[in-house]
C-alpha positions in Angstrom: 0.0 0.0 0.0 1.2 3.3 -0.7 1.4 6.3 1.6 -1.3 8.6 1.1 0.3 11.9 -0.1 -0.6 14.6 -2.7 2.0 15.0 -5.1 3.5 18.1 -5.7 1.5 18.3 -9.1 -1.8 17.3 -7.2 -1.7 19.9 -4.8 -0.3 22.5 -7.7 -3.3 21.4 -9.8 -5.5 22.3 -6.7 -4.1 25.2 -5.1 -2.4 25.2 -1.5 -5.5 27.9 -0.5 -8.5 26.0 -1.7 -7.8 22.6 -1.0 -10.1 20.0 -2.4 -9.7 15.8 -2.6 -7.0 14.3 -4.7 -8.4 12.9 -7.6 -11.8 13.8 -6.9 -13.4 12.0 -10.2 -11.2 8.9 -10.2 -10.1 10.4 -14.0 -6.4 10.7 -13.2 -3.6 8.1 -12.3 -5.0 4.5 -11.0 -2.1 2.5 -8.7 -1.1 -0.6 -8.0 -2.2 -1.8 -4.5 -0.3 -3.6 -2.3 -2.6 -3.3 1.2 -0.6 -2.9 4.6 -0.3 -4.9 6.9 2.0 -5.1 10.4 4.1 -8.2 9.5 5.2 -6.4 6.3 5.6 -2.3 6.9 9.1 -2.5 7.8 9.9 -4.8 5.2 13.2 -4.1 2.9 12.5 -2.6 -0.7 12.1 -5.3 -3.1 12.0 -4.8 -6.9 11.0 -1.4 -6.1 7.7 -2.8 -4.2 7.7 -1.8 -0.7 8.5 -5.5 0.2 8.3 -8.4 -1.5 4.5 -9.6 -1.8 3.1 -9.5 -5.0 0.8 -6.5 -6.0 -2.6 -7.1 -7.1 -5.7 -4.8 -8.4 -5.6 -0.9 -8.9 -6.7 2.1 -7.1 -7.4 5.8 -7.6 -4.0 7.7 -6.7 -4.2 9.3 -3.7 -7.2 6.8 -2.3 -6.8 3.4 -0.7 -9.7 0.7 -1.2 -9.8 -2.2 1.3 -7.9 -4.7 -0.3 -6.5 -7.4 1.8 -3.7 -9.9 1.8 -5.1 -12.5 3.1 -2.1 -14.5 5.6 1.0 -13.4 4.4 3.8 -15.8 4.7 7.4 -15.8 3.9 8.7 -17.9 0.4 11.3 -19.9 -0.4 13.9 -18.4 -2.3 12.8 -14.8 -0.4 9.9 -12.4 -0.3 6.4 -12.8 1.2 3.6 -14.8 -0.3 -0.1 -14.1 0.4 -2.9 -16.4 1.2 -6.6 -15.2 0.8 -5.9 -12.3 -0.9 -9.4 -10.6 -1.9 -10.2 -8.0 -4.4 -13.3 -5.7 -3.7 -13.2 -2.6 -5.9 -13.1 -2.4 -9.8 -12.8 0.5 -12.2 -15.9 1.2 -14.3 -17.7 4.3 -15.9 -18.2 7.0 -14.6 -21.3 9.7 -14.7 -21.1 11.2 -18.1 -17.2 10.4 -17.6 -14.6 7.7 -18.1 -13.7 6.6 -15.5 -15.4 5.8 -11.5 -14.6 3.0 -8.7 -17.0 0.2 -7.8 -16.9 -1.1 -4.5 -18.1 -4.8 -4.0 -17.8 -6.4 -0.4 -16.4 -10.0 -1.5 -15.6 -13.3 0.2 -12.6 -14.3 0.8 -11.6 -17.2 -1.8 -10.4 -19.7 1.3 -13.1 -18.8 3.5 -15.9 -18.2 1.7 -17.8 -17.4 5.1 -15.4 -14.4 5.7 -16.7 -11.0 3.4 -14.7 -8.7 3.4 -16.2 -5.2 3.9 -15.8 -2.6 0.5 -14.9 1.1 1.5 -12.6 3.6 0.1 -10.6 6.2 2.4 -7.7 8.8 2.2 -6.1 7.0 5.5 -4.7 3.6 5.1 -7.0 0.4 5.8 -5.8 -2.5 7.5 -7.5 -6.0 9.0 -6.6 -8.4 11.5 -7.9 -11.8 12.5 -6.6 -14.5 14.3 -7.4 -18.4 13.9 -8.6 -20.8 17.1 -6.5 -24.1 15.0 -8.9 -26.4 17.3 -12.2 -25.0 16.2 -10.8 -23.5 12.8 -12.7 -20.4 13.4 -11.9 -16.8 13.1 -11.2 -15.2 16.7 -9.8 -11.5 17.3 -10.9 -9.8 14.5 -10.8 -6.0 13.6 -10.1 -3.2 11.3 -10.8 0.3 10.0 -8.6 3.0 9.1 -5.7 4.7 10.4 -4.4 8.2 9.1 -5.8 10.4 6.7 -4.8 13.4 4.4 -3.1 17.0 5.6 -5.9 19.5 5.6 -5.8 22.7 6.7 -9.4 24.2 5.6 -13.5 23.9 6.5 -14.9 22.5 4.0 -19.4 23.0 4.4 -20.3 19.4 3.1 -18.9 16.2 1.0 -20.8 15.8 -2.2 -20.9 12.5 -5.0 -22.1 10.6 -7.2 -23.3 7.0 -6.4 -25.1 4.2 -7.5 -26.0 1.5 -4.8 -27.4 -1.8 -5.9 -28.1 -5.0 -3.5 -26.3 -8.2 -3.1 -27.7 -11.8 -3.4 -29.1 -11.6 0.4 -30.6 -8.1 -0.2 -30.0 -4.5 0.2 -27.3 -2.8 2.8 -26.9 0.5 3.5 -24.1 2.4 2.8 -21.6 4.4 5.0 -20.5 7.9 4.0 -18.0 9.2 6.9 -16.2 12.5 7.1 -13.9 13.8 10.3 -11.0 16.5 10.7 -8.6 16.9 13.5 -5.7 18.0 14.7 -3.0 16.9 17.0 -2.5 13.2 17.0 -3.6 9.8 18.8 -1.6 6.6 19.2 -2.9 3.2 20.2 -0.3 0.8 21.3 -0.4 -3.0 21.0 -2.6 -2.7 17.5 -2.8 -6.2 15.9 -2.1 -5.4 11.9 -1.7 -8.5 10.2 -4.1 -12.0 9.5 -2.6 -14.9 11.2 -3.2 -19.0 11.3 -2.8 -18.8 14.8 -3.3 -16.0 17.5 0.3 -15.0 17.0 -0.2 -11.4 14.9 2.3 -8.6 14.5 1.1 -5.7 16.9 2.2 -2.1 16.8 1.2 1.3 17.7 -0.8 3.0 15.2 -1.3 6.4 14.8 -4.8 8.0 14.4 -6.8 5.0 14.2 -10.0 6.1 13.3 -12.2 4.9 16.6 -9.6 6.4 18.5 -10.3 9.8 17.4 -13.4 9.5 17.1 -13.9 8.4 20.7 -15.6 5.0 20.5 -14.2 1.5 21.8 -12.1 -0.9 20.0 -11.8 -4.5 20.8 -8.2 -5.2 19.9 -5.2 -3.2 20.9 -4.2 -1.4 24.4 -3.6 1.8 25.8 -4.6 5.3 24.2 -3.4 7.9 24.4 -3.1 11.6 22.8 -1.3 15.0 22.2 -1.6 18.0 24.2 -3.5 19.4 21.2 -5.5 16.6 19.8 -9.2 17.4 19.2 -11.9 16.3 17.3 -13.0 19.3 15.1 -15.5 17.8 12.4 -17.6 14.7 12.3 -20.1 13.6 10.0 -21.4 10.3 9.7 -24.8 9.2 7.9 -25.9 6.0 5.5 -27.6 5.6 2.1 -30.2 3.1 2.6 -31.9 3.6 -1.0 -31.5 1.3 -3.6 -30.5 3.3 -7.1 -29.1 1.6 -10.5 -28.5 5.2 -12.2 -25.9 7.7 -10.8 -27.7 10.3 -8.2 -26.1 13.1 -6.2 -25.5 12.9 -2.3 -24.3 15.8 0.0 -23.1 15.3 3.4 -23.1 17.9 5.6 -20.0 18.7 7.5 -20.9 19.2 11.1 -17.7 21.0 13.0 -17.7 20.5 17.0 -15.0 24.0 17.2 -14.0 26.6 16.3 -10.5 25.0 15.4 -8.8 24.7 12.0 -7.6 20.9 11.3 -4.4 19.9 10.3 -5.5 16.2 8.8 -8.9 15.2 7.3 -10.2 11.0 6.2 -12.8 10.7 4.2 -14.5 7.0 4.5 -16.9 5.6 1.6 -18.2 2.3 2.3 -20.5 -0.3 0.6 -21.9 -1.4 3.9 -22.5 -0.6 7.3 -18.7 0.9 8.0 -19.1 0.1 12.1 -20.7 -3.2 11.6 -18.2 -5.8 10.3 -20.3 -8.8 11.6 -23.0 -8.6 9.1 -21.7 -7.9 5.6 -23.8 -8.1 2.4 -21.5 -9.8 0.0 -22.0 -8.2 -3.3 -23.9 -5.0 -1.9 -22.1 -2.7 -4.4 -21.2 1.2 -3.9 -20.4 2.9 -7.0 -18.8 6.4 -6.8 -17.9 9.2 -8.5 -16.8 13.1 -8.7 -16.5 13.0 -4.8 -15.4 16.2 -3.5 -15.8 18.9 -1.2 -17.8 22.2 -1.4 -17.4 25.2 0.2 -20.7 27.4 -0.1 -21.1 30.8 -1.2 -24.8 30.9 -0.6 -26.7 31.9 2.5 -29.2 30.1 5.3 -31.3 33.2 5.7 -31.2 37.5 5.5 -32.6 39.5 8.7 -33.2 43.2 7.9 -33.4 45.1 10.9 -33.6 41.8 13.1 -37.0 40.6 11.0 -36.3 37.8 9.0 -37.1 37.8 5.1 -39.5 35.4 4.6 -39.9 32.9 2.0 -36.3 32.8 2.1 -34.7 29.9 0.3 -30.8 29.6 -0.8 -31.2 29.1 -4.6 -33.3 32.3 -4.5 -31.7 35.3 -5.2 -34.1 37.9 -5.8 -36.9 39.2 -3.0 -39.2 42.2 -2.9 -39.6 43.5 0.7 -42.5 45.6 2.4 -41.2 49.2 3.9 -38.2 51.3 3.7 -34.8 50.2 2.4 -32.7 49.5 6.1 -28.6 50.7 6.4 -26.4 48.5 5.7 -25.7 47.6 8.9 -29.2 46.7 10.0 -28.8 43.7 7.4 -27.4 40.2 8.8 -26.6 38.0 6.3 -26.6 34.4 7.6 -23.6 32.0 5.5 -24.9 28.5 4.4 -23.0 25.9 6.2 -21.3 24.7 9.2 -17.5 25.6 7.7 -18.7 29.9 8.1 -15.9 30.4 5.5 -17.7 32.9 3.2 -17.5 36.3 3.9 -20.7 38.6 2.6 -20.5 42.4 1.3 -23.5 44.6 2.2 -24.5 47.6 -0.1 -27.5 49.8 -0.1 -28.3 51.8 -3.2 -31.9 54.0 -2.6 -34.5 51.2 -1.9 -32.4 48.1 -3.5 -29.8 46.3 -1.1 -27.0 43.5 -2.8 -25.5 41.3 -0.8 -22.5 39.6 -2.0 -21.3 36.0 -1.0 -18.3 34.8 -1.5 -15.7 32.3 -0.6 -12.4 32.0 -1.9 -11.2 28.3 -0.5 -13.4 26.3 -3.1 -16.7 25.9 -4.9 -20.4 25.5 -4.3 -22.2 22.6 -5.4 -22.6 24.3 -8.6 -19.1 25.1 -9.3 -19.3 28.6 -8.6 -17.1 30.5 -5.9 -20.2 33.8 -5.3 -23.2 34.4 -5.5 -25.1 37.3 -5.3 -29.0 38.1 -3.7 -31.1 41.2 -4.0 -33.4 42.9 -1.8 -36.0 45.0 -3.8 -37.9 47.2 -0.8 -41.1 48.7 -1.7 -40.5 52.3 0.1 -41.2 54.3 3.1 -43.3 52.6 5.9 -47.0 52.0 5.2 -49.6 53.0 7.8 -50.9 55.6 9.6 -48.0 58.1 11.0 -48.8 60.3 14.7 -47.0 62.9 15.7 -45.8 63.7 19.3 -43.1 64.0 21.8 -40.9 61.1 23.4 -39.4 61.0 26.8 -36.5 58.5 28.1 -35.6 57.6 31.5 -33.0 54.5 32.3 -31.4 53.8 35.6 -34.0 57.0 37.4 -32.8 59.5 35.6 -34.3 61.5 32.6 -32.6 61.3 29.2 -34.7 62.9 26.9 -37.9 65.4 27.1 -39.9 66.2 25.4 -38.2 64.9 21.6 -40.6 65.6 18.7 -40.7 62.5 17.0 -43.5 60.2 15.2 -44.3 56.5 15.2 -46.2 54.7 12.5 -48.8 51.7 13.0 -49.4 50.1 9.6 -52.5 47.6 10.9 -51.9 43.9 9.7 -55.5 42.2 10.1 -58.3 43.4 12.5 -56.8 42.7 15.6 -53.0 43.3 14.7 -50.2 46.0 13.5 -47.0 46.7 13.1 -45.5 49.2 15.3 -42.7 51.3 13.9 -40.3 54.1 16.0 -38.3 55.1 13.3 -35.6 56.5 15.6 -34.5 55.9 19.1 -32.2 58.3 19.9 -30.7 58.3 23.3 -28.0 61.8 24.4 -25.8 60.3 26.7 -23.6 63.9 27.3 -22.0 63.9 24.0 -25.1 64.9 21.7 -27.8 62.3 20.6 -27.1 59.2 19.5 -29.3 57.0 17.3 -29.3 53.5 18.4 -32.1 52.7 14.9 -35.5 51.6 14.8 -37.6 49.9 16.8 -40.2 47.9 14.6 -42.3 45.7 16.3 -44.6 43.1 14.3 -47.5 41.4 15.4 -48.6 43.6 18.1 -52.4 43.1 19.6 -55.0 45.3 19.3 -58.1 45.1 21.8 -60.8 48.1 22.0 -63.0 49.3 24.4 -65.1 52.1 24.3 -63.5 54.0 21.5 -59.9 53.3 23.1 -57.3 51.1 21.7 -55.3 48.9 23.7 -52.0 48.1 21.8 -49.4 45.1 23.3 -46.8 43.5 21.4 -43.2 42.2 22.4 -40.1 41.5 20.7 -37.0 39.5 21.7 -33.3 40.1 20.8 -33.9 43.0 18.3 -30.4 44.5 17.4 -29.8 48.1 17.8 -26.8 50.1 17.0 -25.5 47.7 14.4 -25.7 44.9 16.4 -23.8 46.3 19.3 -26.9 46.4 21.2 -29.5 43.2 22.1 -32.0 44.0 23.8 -36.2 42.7 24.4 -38.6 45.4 23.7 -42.1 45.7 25.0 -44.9 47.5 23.5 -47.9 48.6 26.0 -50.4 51.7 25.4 -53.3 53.5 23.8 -54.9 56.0 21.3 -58.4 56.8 21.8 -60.9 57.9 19.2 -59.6 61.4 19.3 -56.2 59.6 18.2 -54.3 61.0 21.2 -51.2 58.4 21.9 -50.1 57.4 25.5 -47.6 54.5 24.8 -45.1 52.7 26.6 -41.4 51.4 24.8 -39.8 49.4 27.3 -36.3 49.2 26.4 -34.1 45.8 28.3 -30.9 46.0 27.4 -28.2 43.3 29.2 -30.5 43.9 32.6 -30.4 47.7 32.0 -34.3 48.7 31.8 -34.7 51.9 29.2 -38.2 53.8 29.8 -39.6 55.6 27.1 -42.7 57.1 26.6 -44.4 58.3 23.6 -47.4 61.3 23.7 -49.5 62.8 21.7 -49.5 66.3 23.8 -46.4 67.2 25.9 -45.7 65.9 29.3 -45.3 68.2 32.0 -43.0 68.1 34.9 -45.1 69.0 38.1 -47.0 67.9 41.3 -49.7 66.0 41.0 -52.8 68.1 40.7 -56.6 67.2 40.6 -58.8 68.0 37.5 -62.1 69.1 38.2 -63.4 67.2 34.9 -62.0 63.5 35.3 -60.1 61.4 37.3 -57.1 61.4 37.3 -55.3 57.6 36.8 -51.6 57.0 36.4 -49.8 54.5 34.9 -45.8 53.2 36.0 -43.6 53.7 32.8 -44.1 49.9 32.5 -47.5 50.4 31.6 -48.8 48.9 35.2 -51.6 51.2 36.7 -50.8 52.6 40.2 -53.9 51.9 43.0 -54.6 54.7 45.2 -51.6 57.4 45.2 -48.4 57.5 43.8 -45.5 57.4 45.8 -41.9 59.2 44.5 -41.6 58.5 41.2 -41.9 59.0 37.6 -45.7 58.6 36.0 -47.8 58.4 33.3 -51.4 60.5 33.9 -54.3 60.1 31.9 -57.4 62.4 32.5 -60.0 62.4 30.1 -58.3 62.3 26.7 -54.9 64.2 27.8 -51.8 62.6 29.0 -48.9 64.1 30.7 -45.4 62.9 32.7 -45.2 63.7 35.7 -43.0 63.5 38.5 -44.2 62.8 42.3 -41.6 64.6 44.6 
């Protein structure tokens, strides 16, 4: 078996930056294959082999396929004969191509009982099985994978082509494995080799695949790891549907950190990968053009914290409701787990672009950007009042008395939309606008001409972003359309009060009027029984409301 290494024409063919899988459509060089095993890695070079068993079958440069050896034995005369050796791939055409691998699970030609499991990988494979000579059956047994490729990127998902047809016994499903890491593992006391009797060659392998992946093995002894090993990607799923004609798959990549890996394995299997008890013999995996992709498309688009809806990522073009938002009240959500794409925001009038693109490799459709556009109708709809805002955070007063307006565009007959266009808050170096407020699906009751209005909203970004914070919506306009509403502000803990009237609010004592009575309101909207103690209040009389303060 030959080391798994990208030439220095492979990786020049695919660019150090975006790194992709050697050889992806099985069109370039094919290989002898001479599988590893423990009893021969340390052989000496024989006829330019890497010892002296004899090669059999071919496989895509830069892949191994599960090939084994069989019992390998030493000849007379010098070199290493093998018993049982048994073939499981073959080279056949490909999808609208030349050239792709099958991938058979086949008995072994001794014992027919034992199948061998078909699966392709960028590590090397290896299997091992000893032999109880009273019983003649096979005891010990194991395999899998060790090592993989050098890999320094996040790829978003592994795509292919396949075909998967049954076996003589049925259909089993197939294994499609992807995982990235860094650091190393090494398990000592790792039988490699297939032996007559329970005398195999053990040595300490190097990222064996159950070892990073954290699961048991049931040959070989102590684990153990460097400082920086982690586990950075997984991925594991089956194909379970039968298909004679080449169809697409796409794996997902799942990433666990934040980390980027220094080695990646890719596993392909015609069976159930972690299962070697029950193998289909002749359950067949054909593949082709498998590769990575690295998207340049997006999950979703928030303007101004709302989310566009009927969002999909092969859509690209979108006509909004309201006024086109800045630039930096658009969030742009990347496709994918990888987050490698970077996005590029521009407004022009009422049309905003946004640009996705990623420069370490292609989307599924062999394109490196892509580009979506937001088409917004124009300035809010609804019905705009006119009056004065006042802010108070932490007991003190911020603002009083700020003309300003807020819009309610109503949304069916018991909802709106309620819009302040612009919170601005003057914190000792002149006002600052921390955006809109905009808060959907607020609930209208009414009662004797008066409108109740309550609506909430959760996690709506302010100030670019650099400001989460829940909002609250409580208050009313009567038939005369005077406004009395509440804006309650939470920011990290930090309660901001604002008020919205339709008529100024005056700072004074509380004083009777001879024509109503007089009710007042906390700023968060909660009525006050009998008198108000010191504090800052709402106080509706009739039709006019006012702030006032109670010294």
């Amino acid at each position: 078996m030959r080391k798994t290494i990208l030439s220095i024409a492979a990786m020049a063919a695919f660019g150090v930056a975006a790194q992709q899988l050697p050889n992806a459509g099985f069109e370039g060089n094919w290989i002898d294959c001479c599988p590893w095993t423990s009893l021969t890695e340390n052989l000496p070079l024989k006829d330019g082999l890497s010892f002296g068993v004899e090669i059999f079958g071919l496989q895509p440069e830069g892949w191994t396929i599960s090939n084994v050896l069989g019992v390998v034995s030493e000849k007379d005369g010098g070199g290493y004969g093998a018993l049982g050796t048994t073939e499981v791939s073959k080279r056949i055409a490909g999808n609208n191509s030349e050239t792709a691998v099958a991938l058979s699970n086949n008995h072994n030609p001794v014992m027919t009982t034992q199948i061998v499991p078909a699966y392709i990988t960028l590590g090397k494979s290896w299997a091992t099985n000893g032999m109880n000579l009273s019983s003649f059956s096979i005891i010990n047994k194991d395999g899998g994978t060790f090592g993989g490729m050098s890999f320094a990127n996040r790829p978003d998902a592994l795509v292919f082509d396949y075909m998967l047809t049954p076996g003589e016994k049925g259909l089993q499903k197939a294994t499609a494995l992807v995982y990235a890491w860094k650091g190393s593992w090494s398990q000592a006391e790792v039988p490699g080799n297939n032996s007559m009797d329970d005398t195999n060659v053990k040595v300490t392998m190097t990222d064996r695949d159950r070892n990073i992946l954290g699961m048991e093995t049931s040959q070989g002894g102590a684990v153990t790891h460097s400082d920086d090993a982690e586990l950075i990607a997984k991925s594991l799923a089956y194909i379970e549907t039968e298909t004679s004609t080449w169809a697409s798959y796409t794996l997902p990549i799942e990433y666990l950190t934040a980390s980027t890996p220094e080695k990646i394995n890719v596993i392909l299997a015609a069976n159930d990968y972690f299962d070697s008890e029950n193998i289909v013999e002749g359950n067949t995996l054909s593949l082709d053009n498998v590769r990575f992709v690295y998207y340049s498309r997006l999950e979703g688009i928030k303007a101004n914290g709302n989310v566009i809806e009927g969002f999909e990522a092969d859509k690209y073009e979108y006509s909004v409701n309201g006024a086109a938002p800045a630039a930096s009240e658009i969030e742009a959500i990347v496709l994918g787990s990888g987050k490698s794409a970077k996005t590029d925001v521009k407004v022009d009038g009422n049309i905003v672009t946004i640009t996705v693109s990623n420069d370490n490799g292609e989307d599924v459709d062999g394109k490196t950007n892509h580009i979506y556009t937001l088409t917004f109708s124009g300035a809010e709809a609804g019905k705009t009042y006119n009056g004065y805002l006042n802010i108070e955070m932490n007991g003190g007063l911020l603002s009083e008395n700020q003309p300003t307006s807020i819009i309610i565009t109503e949304t069916g007959a018991d909802k709106c939309t309620f819009v302040l266009p612009d919170l601005a808050l003057d914190l000792g170096y002149g006002p600052q606008s921390l955006g809109k407020i905009e808060v959907p699906d607020v609930t209208i009751t009414e009662s004797n001409g008066v409108k109740t209005y309550t609506g909430k909203v959760d996690g709506m970004k302010l100030l670019g972003g650099a400001i989460v914070a829940d909002v609250v919506v409580n208050g009313t306009i009567d038939a005369a359309d005077k406004v009395a509403m509440n804006i309650d502000v939470m920011w990290s803990g930090i309660p901001i009060n604002v008020t919205f009237t339709s008529d100024k609010a005056g700072i004074d004592d509380i004083t009777a009027d001879d024509n109503a009575a007089a009710e007042y309101y906390r700023l968060d909207g909660v009525k006050v029984i009998g008198q108000p103690s010191t504090g800052i209040y709402i106080r509706r009389q009739g039709n006019k409301v006012t702030k006032v303060i109670v010294k």
